[in-house]
N, C-alpha and C positions, 0 to 999 in steps of 0.2 A: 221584831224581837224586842221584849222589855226586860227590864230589868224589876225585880221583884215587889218594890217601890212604885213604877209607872205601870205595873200589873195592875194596880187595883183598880182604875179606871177602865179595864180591858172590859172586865163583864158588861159595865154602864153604855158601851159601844157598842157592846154585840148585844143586848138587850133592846138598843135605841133603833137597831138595821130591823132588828128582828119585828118590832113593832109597825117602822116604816112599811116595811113589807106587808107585813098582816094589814094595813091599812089600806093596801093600794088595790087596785082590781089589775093583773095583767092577761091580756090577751092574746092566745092566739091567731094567727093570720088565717087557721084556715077555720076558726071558727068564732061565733058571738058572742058564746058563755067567757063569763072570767075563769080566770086559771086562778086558783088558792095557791100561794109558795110558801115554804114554812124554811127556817132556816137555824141547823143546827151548826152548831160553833164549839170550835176545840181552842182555848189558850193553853198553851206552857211560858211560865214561866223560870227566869233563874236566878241565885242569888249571885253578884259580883264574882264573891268568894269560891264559886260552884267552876269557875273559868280555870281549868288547872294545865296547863299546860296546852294550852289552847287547842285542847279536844273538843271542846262543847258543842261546837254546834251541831254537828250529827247528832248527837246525843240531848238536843234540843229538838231539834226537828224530826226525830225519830219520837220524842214525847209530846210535839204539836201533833203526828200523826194519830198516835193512842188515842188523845184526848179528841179530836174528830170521832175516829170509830167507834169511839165512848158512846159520844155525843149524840152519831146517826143511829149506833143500835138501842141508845135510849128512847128513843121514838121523835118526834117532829118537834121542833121548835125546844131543843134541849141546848145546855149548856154545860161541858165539862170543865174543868182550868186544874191543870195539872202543874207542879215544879218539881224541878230538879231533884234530886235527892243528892 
């Protein structure tokens, strides 16, 4: 969980996985072709302020959810980042 501040580095991560990834060849066991994996990524973020009677984190992690099925139904190797409102 970050706060809205240490979010902005979030994307720079999941861009760097996502690369790693795309770079690498992985294999399955029961065969010799590589396997392609693409990796789509949901952040939410929230502002300090957004913490209000220490409801949030449902209400975070129900918006890290959105922001995944954003993500995967934008097609392969997407990035959503969603906050709080």
């Amino acid at each position: 969980m970050l706060t809205a501040p240490a979010a902005t580095g979030a994307p720079l991560a999941a861009n760097r996985l996502r690369d790693a990834m795309a770079g690498h060849e992985f294999f399955n066991r029961d065969s010799t072709d590589p396997v392609k994996l693409t990796a789509s990524t949901g952040i939410a973020y929230w502002e300090p302020a957004d913490a209000k009677n220490g409801t949030w984190e449902p209400q975070l992690i129900a918006l890290a959810e959105r922001a995944l099925r954003a993500a995967t139904l934008s097609g392969p190797n997407r990035l959503v980042m969603l906050q709080t409102s």
